[in-house]
N, C-alpha and C positions, 0 to 999 in steps of 0.2 A: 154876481158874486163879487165880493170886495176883496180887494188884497189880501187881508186878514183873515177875509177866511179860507181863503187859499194856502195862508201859509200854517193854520192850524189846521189843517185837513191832510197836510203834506209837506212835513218842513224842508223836504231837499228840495223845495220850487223856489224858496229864498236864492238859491249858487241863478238860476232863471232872471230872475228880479235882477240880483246885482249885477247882470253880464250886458243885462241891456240898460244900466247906467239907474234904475230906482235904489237909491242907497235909504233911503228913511222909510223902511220896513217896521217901526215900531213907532211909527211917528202916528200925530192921529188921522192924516190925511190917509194912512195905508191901509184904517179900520172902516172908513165911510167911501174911499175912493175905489169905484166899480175899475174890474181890470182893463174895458173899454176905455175910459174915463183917463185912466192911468197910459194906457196906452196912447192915446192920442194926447196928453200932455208929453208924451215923452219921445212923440212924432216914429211908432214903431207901428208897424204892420199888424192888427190886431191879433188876424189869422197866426202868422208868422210866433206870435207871444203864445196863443193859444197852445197849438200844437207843440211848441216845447213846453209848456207846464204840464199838458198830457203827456208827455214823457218823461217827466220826472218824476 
């Protein structure tokens, strides 16, 4: 699943995104880039991103 479509699935996952420092949520890297993907360009604990987006 990509950024994008995480964040139209569920826009309070954006306050997620930007706490762990992804600030270009509308950019096009955030529509093709898997949250894996994202995650390890951004050196975060996959798991760690996951379960707080399941909570949001």
């Amino acid at each position: 699943m990509t950024i994008g479509e995480v964040l139209r699935h569920n826009a309070k996952t954006a306050q997620v995104f930007m706490r762990h420092g992804m600030h270009c949520l509308g950019c096009a890297a955030a529509t093709g880039e898997s949250i894996a993907q994202a995650a390890a360009v951004h050196g975060i604990e996959l798991n760690k991103l996951l379960a707080e987006l399941n909570e949001a």
